[in-house]
C-alpha positions in Angstrom: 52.3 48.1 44.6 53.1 45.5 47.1 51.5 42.5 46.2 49.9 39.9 49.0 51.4 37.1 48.2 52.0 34.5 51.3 54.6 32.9 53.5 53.5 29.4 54.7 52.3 28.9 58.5 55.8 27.7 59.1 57.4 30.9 57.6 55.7 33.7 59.2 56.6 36.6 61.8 60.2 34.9 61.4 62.6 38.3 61.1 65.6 36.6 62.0 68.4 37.4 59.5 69.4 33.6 59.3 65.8 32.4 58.3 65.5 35.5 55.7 68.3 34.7 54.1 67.3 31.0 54.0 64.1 32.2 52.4 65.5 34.9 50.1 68.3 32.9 49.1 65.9 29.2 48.1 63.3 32.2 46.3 65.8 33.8 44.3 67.9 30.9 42.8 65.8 27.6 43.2 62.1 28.8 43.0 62.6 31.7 40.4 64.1 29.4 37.9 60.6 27.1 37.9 58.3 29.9 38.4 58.9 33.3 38.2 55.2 34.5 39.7 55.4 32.1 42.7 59.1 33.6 43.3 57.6 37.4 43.1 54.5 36.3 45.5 56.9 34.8 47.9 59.1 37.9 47.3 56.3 40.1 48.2 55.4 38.4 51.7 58.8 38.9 52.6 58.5 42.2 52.6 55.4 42.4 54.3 56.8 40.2 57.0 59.7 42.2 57.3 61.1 44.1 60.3 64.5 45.5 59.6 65.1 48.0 56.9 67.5 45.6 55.7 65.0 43.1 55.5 62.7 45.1 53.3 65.3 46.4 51.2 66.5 42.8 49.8 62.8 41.5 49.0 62.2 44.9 47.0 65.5 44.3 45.4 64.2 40.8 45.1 60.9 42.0 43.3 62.9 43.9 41.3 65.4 41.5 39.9 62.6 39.4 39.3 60.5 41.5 37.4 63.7 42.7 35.5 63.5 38.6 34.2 60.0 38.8 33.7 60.8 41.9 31.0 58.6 43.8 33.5 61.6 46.7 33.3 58.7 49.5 34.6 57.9 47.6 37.5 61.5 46.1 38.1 62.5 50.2 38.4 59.4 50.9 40.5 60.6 48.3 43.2 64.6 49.3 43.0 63.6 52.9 43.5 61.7 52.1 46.8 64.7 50.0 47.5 67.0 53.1 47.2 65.1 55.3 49.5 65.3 53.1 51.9 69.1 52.5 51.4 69.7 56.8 51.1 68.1 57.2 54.1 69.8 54.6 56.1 73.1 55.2 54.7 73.3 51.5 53.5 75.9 52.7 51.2 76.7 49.2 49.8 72.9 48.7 48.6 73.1 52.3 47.3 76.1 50.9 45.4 73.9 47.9 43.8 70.5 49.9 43.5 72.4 52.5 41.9 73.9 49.7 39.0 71.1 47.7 38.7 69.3 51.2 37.8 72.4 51.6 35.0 71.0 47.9 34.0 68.0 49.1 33.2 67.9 52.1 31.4 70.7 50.8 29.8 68.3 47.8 28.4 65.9 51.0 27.3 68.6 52.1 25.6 68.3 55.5 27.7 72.2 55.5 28.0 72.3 58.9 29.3 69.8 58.2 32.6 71.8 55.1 32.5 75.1 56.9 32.8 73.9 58.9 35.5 73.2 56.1 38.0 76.5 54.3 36.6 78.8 57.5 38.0 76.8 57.7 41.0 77.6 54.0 41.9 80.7 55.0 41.3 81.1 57.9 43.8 78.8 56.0 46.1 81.7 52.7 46.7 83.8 55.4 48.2 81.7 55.2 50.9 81.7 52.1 51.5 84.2 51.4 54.7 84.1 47.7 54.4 87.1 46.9 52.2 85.2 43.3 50.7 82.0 45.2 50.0 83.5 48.1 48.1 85.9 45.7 45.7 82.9 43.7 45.2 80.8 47.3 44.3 83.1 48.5 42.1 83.8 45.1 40.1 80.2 45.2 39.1 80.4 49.0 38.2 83.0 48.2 35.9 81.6 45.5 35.0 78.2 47.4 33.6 80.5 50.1 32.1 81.7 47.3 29.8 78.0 46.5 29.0 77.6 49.9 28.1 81.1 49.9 25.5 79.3 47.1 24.1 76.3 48.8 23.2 78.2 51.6 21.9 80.2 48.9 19.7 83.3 49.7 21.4 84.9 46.0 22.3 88.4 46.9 22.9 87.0 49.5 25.5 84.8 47.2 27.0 87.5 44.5 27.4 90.1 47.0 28.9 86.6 47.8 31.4 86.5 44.0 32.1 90.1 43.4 33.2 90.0 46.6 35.9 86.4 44.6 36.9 88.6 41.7 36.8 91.2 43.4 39.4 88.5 43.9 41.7 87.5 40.5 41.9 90.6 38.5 42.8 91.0 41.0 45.6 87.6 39.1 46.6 88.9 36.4 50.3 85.7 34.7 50.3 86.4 31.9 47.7 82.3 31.5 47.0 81.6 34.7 46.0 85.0 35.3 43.9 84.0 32.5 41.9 80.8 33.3 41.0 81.9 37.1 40.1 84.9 35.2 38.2 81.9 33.2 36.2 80.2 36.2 35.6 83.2 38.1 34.4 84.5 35.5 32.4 81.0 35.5 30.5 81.2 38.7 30.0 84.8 38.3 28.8 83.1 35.7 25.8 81.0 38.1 25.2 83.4 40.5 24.0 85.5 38.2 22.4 82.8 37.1 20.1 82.6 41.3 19.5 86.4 41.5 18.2 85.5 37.9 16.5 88.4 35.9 18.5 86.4 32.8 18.9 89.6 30.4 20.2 90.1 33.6 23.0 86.2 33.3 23.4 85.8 29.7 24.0 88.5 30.0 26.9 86.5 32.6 29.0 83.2 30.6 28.6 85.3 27.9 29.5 86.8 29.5 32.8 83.1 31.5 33.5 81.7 27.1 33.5 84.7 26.1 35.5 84.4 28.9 38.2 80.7 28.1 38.3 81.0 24.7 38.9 82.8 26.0 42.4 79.8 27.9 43.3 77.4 26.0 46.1 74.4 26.6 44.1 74.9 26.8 40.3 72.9 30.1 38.5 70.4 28.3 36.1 71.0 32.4 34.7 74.4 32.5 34.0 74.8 29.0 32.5 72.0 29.2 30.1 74.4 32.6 29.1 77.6 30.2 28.6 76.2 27.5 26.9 74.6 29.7 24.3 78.1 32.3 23.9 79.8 28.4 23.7 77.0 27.5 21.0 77.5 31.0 19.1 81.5 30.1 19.2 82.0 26.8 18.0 78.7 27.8 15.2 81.8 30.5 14.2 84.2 28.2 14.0 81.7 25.9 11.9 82.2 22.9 14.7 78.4 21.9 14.3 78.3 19.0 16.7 79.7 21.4 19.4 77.4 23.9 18.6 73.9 21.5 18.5 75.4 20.1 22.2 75.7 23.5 24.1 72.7 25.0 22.3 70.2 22.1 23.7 71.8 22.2 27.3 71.3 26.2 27.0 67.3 25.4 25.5 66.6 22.8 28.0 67.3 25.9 30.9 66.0 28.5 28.7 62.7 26.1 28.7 62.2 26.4 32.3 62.5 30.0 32.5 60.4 33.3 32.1 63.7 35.6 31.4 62.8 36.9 28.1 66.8 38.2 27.3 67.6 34.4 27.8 65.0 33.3 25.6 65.7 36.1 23.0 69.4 35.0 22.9 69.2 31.6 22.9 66.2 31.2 20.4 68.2 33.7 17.6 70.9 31.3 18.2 69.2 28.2 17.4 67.5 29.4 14.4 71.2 30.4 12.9 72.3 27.1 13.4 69.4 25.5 11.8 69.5 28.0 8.8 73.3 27.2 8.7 73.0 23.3 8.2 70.4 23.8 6.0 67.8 22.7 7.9 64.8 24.5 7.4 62.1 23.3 9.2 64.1 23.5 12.2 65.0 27.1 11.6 61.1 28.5 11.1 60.6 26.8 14.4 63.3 28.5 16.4 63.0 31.5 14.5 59.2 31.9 15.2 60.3 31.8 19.1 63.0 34.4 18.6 60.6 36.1 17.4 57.8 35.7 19.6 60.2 36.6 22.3 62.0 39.3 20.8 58.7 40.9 20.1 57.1 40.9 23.6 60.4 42.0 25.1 59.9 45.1 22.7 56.7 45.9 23.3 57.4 46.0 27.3 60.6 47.8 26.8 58.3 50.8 24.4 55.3 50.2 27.5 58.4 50.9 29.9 59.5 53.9 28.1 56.0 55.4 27.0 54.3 55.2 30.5 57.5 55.6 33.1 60.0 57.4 31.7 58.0 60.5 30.8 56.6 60.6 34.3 60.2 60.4 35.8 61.8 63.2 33.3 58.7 65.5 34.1 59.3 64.9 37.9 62.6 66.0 37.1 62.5 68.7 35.1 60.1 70.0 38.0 62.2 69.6 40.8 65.0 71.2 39.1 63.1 74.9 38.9 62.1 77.1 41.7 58.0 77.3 41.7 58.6 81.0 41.8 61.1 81.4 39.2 58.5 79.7 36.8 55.5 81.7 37.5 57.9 84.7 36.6 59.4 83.4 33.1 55.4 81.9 32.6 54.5 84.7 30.3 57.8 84.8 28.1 57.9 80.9 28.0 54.5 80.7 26.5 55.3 82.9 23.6 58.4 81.0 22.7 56.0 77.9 23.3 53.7 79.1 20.6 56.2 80.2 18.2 58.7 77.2 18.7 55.5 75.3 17.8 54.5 76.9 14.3 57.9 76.8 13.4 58.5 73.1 14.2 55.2 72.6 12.5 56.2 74.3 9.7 59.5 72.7 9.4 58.3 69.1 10.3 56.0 69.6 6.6 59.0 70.5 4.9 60.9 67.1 6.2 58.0 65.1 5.8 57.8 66.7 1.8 61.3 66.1 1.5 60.6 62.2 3.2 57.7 61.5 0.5 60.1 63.1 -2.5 63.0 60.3 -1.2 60.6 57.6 -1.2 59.5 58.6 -4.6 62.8 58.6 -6.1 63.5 55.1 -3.6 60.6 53.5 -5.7 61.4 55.0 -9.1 65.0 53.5 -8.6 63.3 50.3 -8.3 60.9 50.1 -11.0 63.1 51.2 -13.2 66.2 48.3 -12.4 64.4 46.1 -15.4 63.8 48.6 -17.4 66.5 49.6 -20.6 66.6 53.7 -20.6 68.7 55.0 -23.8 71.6 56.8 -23.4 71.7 59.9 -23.8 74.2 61.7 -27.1 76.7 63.4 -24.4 77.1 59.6 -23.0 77.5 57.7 -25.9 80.3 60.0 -26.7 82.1 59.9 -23.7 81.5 55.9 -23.8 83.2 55.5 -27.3 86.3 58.0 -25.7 86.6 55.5 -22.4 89.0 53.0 -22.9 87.4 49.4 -22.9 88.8 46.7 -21.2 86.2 43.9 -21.9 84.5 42.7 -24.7 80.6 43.9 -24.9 79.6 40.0 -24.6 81.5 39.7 -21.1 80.1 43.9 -19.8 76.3 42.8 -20.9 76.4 39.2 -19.0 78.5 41.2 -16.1 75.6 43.6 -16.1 72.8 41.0 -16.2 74.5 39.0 -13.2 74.2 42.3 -11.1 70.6 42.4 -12.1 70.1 39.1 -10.5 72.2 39.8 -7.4 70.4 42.8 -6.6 67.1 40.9 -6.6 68.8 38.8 -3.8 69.3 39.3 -0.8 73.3 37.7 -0.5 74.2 41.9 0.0 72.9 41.4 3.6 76.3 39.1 4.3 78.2 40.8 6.6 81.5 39.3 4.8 80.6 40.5 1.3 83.5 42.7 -0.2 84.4 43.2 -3.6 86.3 40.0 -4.1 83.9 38.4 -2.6 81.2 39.5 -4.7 83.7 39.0 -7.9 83.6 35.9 -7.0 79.8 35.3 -6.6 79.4 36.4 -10.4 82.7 34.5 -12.0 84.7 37.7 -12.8 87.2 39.5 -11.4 87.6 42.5 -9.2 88.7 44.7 -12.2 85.9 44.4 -14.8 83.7 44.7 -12.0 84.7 47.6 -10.3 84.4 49.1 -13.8 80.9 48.3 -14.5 79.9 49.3 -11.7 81.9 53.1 -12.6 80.6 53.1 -15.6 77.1 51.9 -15.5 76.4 52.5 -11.5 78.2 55.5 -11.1 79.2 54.4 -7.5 82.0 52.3 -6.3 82.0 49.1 -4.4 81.1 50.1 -0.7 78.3 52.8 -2.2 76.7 50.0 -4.0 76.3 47.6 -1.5 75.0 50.2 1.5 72.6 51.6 -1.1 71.0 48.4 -1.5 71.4 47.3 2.2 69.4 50.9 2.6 66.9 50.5 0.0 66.5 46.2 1.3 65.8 47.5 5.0 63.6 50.5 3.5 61.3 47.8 1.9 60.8 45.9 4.6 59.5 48.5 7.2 57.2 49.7 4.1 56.2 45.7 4.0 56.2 44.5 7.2 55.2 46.8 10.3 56.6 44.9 12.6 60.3 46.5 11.2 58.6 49.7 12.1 59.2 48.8 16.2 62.8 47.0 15.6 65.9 48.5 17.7 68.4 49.9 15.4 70.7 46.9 16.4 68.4 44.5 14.9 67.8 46.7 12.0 71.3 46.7 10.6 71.7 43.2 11.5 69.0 42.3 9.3 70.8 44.5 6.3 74.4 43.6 7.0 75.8 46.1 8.9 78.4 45.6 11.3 76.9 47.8 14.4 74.3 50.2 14.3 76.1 53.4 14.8 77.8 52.6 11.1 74.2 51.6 10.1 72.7 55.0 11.3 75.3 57.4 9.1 75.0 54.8 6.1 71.0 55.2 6.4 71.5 59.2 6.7 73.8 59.7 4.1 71.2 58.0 1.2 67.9 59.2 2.5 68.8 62.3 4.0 66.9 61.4 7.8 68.1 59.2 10.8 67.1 56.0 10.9 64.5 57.1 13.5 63.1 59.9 11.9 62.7 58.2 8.9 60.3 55.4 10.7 58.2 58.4 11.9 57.4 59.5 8.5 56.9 56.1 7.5 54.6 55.3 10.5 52.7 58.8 9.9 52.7 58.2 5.6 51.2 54.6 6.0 48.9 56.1 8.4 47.3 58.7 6.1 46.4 56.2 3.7 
């Protein structure tokens, strides 16, 4: 796995800790922010020219932060795995603590929270040991930290702010004045981060503000963590609809993100561009950075599913394999391949019945919509109870009310995260009362049903359209439909079609495929 990339003449057999460090230090700030593969070659050779056990374990760590900014997350884990067993077996219990949340990082960024999790309590538990009072405050910052990253996932802000202030704690007990500001930059990043979460952009710009300010202290400035500020600054002052403000932290963040191979950097910043394009209206601009989101966003996806499909199975077989005695499984062989065999035919057999069930909800999904423009009479029983309901518009006003839904539902303003029923009331020159009653009376559902239903049905169409919806994370999903996080997003979705957002794909993946 090592690679054989070279020191120059002037560079090898030195094993002195002061010219690693020189080297480690210019490769990991300075040379990785201009070129990522010269930074892993270099990266590499230090390893190979390495003595200490120290020494090797910072260029594997090196390898694997690097890789990690490449969106190489397989090989990123690869190389902090190596670097762990050397740290276990030297009791380098302050490297255990880092390896063991840089692992959280990771799996976190799969989204495989709960191997995630895992390697988040065990840095925990492993800062404990640290003996050096500096190291462990510094250990357990970061922990806490990465637990607020994980709140944040789970769309928990307050959580994750309450996580940030005990990471906080940690930090000012920090003496050497260097590194307290650069974990003060980071943690006041993080800080914006959240803020723009709970949607306190004054609070928000503050924290970028004070992450810049602590920076700026720092001897060598992370081209990272600044391309991170400018863009949370440009997301802010977009919010608060200060445009100039926006445009000037945006190009300071694209100029960086330019010079760099981290694909989360690019995915962030280019997404942000192309919503302040589509906000002033400019629509050139907008394709442009859009089409780079995209591009990014994609190949960070695909790695992430290579990741996942060729590592992590291998690493939860290995697993589940170490966890059994080899004689305990020759004895439960027999019994464990009859359930085996009938686990199968019934999970066959009730996988059909989903996947009917899938094909009669997308039949109904496409009925619903053929029939929107189509006039169906009402039926006797209706017309009764119409003519006993007490009316309270004229038929003039309820037919144009119900023509202007027509038009909004062929829209797509439902995806607006701020639409509510005033809002909306708005949109079509009425009020909130007629049209809560038309949509009684002639949708049978109430404001908040509406609206999901066609979020679900909007998002539904696309992955039927476009298969590139088919490999989405869920975030990006109910972003795209209006949803405030995905977990609201996921019961919405289940609650009209009857599957998970996940399951649902599969049938769609396997339906398209059997045409």
């Amino acid at each position: 796995m090592i690679g054989c990339g070279k020191l120059s003449k002037t560079e090898k057999g030195y094993v002195t800790d002061k010219v690693f460090d020189s080297i480690y230090f210019e490769t990991a700030v300075t040379i990785a922010a201009l070129d990522l593969n010269r930074a892993i070659d270099i990266s590499d050779s230090l390893y190979n020219h390495s003595v200490s056990e120290r020494h090797k374990l910072k260029a594997l760590m090196l390898s694997s932060t690097l890789f990690q900014q490449k969106g190489e997350i397989k090989k990123s884990i690869q190389y902090a795995e190596m670097a762990d067993q050397i740290a276990v077996r030297n009791k380098f219990y302050d490297w255990e603590a880092r390896i063991a949340g840089f692992l959280s990082t990771q799996y976190r960024n799969l989204e495989l929270f709960e191997q995630g999790e895992f390697y988040l309590e065990k840095g925990k538990k492993v800062s404990d040991k640290i003996k050096e009072e500096q190291q462990k405050v510094v250990y357990l910052g970061m922990i806490y930290e990465e637990t607020a990253y994980y709140e944040i996932e789970h769309g928990n802000y307050e959580a994750a702010y309450k996580a940030a202030l005990t990471a906080e704690e940690y930090f000012n007990r920090i003496t050497d004045e260097t590194n307290k500001n650069y974990f003060f930059a980071t943690n006041e990043e993080l800080f914006g981060r959240i803020c723009i979460g709970l949607k306190k952009w004054d609070e928000a710009l503050v924290h970028y503000s004070n992450s810049m300010e602590s920076l700026s202290n720092v001897t060598q400035r992370d081209a990272v963590l600044s391309c991170f500020v400018y863009s949370g600054l440009g997301r802010v002052y977009l919010e608060k609809k200060e445009t100039d403000l926006a445009i000037e932290n945006l190009r300071k963040a694209e100029q960086l993100v330019e010079n760099s191979n981290h694909l989360e950097l690019k995915v962030e910043v280019y997404k942000t561009l192309s919503d302040y394009f589509r906000w002033v209206g400019n629509y050139s601009e907008y394709t442009v950075y859009h089409d780079k989101y995209m591009d990014a966003f994609q190949l960070s996806e695909k790695k992430k599913k290579q990741s996942i499909d060729n590592f992590i199975s291998s690493v939860q077989s290995r697993e589940r394999i170490l966890s059994f005695n080899r004689n305990v499984l020759l004895t439960l062989l027999s019994v464990l391949l009859v359930v085996m065999i009938s686990s199968i035919f019934f999970y066959r057999r009730s996988k059909k019945r989903d996947f009917a069930r899938f094909k009669a909800v997308m039949k109904k999904i496409q009925q619903e919509q053929l029939s929107k423009t189509a006039t169906e009479s009402e039926s006797v029983e209706k017309k009764e109870q119409k003519k006993v309901r007490k009316k309270i518009m004229s038929e003039a006003v309820e037919s144009k009310l119900l023509n202007d839904l027509e038009e909004f539902e062929k829209g797509i303003k439902f995806t607006d995260k701020q639409i509510s029923l005033p809002v909306l009331a708005g949109i079509l020159n009425t009020n909130t009362k007629y049209l809560s009653y038309v949509l009684n009376t002639h949708k049978n559902k109430d404001f908040s049903t509406y609206i999901n239903e066609l979020r679900i049905n909007y998002i539904i169409k696309k992955m039927e359209t476009d298969e590139t919806f088919l490999h989405y994370k869920l975030s990006v999903l109910s972003n795209e439909c209006g949803f405030s996080s995905h977990s609201k997003f996921s019961a919405v979705f289940k609650s009209v079609t009857g599957f998970s957002p996940s399951a649902f794909i599969s049938y769609l993946e396997k339906s398209k495929n059997e045409k």
